[in-house]
N, C-alpha and C positions, 0 to 999 in steps of 0.2 A: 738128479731125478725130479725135484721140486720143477726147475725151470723145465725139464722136456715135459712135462704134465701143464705146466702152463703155458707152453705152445701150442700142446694140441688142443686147450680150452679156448685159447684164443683164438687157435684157426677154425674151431666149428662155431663159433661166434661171430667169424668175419665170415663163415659162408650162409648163416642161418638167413639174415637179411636180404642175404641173396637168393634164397628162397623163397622166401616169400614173395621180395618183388616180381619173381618170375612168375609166380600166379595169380599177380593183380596184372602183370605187361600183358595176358590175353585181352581184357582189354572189356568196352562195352559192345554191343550190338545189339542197332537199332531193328525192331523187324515194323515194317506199318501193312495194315494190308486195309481189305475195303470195311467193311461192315461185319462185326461180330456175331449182329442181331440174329445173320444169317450162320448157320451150322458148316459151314463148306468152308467161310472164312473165320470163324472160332476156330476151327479143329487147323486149317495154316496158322494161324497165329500160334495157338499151343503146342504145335508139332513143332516149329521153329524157335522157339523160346526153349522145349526142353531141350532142343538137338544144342544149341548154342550153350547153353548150362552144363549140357555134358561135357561138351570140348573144354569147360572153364571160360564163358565167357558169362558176365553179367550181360542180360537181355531183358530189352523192353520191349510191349507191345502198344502201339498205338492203331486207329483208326480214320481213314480221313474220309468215309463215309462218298465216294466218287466225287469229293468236293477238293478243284485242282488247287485253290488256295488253302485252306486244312493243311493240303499235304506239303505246300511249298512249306509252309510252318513249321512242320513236322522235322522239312528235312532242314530245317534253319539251327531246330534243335537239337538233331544229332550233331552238325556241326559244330554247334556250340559244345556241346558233351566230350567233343573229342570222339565224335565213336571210332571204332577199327574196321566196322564195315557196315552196309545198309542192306537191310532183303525185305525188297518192296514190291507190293502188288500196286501196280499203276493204276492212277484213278482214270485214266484219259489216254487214250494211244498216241494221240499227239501232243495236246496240252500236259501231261506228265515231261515232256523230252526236256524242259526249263530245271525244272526242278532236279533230274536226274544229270543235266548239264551242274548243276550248283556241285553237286556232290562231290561229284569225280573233281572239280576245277577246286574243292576244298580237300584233294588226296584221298576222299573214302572211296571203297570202292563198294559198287551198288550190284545187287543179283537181285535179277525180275523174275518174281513168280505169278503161275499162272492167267497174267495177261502179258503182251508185248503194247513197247512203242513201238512207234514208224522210223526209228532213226537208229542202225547199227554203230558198234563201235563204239557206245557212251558206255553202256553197262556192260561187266566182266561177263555174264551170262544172263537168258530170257529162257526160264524154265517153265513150259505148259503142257496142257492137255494137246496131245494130238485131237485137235476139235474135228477137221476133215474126217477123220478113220472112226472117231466118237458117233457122230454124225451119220455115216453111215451104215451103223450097224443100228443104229438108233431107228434110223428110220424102216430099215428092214423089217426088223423086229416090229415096228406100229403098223406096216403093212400086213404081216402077219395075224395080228392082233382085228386089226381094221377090216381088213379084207382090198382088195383091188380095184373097189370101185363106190362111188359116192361123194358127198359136199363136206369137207373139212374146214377147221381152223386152224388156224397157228398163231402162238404168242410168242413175241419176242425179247430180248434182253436190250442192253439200255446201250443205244448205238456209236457212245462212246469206246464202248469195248469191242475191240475188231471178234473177241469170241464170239457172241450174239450175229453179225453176219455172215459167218464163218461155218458156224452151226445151221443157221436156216439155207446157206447156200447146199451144204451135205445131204441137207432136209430133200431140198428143191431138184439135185442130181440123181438121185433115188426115185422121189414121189414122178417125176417127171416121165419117167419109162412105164408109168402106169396111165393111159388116156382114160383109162375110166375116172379115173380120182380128178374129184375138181376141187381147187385150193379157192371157196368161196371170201372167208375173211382173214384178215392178219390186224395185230395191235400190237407197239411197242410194252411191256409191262416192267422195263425196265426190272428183273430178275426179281421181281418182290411178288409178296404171297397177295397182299392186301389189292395190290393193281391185277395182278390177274386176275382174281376173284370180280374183281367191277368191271374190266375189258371182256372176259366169259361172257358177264350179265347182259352185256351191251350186244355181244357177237351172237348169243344164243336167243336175243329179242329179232333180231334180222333175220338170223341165217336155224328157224328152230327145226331143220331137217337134214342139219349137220350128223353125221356118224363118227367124226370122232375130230380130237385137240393132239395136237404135237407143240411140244412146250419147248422152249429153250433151257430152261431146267427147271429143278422141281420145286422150287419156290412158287412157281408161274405156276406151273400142273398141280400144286395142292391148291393154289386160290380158284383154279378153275374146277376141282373135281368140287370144292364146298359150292361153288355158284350151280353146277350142274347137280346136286344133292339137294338146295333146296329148292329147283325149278322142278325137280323130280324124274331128274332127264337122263341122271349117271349109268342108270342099267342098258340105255340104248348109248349110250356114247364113249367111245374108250379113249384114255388118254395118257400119252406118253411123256416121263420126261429124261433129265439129263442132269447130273450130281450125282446123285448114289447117297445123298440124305439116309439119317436115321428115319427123319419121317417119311421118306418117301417109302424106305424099305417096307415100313410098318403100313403101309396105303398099298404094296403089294399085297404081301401077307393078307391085308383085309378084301382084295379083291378091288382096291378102287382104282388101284394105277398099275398100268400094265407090264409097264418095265422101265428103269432108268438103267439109264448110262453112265458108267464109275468112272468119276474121272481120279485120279491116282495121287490127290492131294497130299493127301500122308507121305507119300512115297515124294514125292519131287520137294514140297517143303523141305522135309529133313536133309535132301539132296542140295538146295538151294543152300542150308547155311554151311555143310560139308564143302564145297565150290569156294564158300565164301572164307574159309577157313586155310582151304590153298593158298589162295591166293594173299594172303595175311601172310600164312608160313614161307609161301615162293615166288610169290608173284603170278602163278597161274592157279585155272579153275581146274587144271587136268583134263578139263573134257575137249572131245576133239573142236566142237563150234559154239561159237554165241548162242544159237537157236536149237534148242531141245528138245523133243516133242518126245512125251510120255502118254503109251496107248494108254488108250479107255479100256473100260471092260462092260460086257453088257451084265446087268440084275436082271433076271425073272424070276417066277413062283419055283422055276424049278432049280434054281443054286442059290435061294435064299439063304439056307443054312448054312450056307460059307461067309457068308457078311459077318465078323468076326469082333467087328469096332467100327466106328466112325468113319467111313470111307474105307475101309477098309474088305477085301476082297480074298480067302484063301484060296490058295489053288490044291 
């Protein structure tokens, strides 16, 4: 009796260790995306960090701020780390493709969120906005808003990112069927609040009988509705953007921003480290193709009340 009691102690002691290891063998996962500063890439870094923690995966987040060497860094260090897998928002549609080359040739496998490179085949999956279909409800809706006819601006996103010409081509397919609308100025603002606000200033000293701004998202559209606030020009000029920002929502609500467009962050993030989690457990992402494209949804005054959380949209 003695000994069969100290076989079954010993066998749950020879399997306990084996427990454990099995829930440090999930492993690390690196997530890097652009800039925190901004709300669209805080809420993927956080969405991704919790999703991978739930799977049991220790996850990091870093930044490489659009800066392609940062991120080569970055990924020198998850390879150093040993991670299990990489979910990266690329700083560079082409200039990222080195970097995401290192990864894969060091066996991790890499899932792209929210932007794409130019070079299929490197990364397990390229998870984004449907920018085209975003795009064009976007602009619908600023026509709306706008009216059919008069001298616009538009700001744009930072031309490394094939989103930013992707969005203003949507923009361009749209506004173009309307011959009354004249697209008077355009300025890169690189997706930041502070450069739209000073490209506005500059665009609304040339062009001050503009009717309205179409922004590449809302970062851009909040630095232009403050530069049109204090020329004192906000109540004749409407302007649209693209994210689905808390702040943007809250520049609805207040009457200053006409509608943005949800891109489904929350939703593809969490989706990006699940993929990334397949492919760990079997080798694939499960989904049917590399290239993903998750609809937009449009914001107005009239379904604000369903904006539930950060990016976040209830149906």
């Amino acid at each position: 009796m003695f000994k069969k009691g100290m076989r079954i102690l010993l066998a749950a002691a020879a399997v306990a260790p084996i427990l454990v290891s099995s829930a440090w063998a999930a492993g690390q996962m690196t997530i890097i995306v652009n800039d925190p500063s901004n709300p669209y890439w805080l809420t993927e870094g956080n969405v991704a960090k919790a999703t991978a923690e739930k799977l049991g995966y220790t996850a990091s987040v870093s930044a490489h701020k659009g800066d392609t060497n940062t991120e080569s860094n970055m990924i020198d260090t998850a390879i150093t780390n040993k991670s299990v897998a990489i979910i990266l928002d690329p700083a560079n549609a082409d200039g990222s493709i080195g970097a995401v080359k290192k990864a894969v040739a060091a066996g991790i496998p890499v899932i792209l969120v929210n932007a794409e490179i130019n070079q299929e085949g490197l990364a397990k999956a390229q998870l984004v906005s449907n920018n085209a279909q975003g795009a064009a409800i976007g602009a619908q809706q600023w026509v709306e808003a706008v009216g059919d006819k008069g001298k616009y601006a538009e700001l744009l996103g930072a031309p490394s990112d094939n989103n930013a010409a992707t969005r203003s081509n949507g923009y361009e397919t749209v506004l173009t069927q309307y011959p009354d609308l004249q697209k008077v100025a355009k300025e890169v603002a690189n997706w930041d609040r502070t450069q739209g606000h000073n490209k506005m200033q500059s665009m609304l000293q040339a062009n001050p009988d503009i009717i309205g701004v179409i922004s590449g998202n809302d970062e851009m559209a909040l630095g232009a509705i403050a530069a049109l606030k204090e020329a004192g020009k906000l109540a004749n000029i409407k302007v649209g953007g693209f994210d689905g920002s808390p702040d943007a929502v809250a520049a609805i609500k207040a009457g200053e921003l006409q509608y943005t467009v949800l891109q489904p962050v929350a939703v593809f993030s969490e989706e990006a480290v699940k993929q990334a989690d397949n492919v760990i457990k079997t080798g694939s992402t499960g989904a049917k193709s590399e290239k993903q494209l998750f609809d937009c949804l449009l914001i107005t005054k009239d379904n604000i009340d369903k904006y539930t959380g950060p990016f976040v949209l209830s149906h």
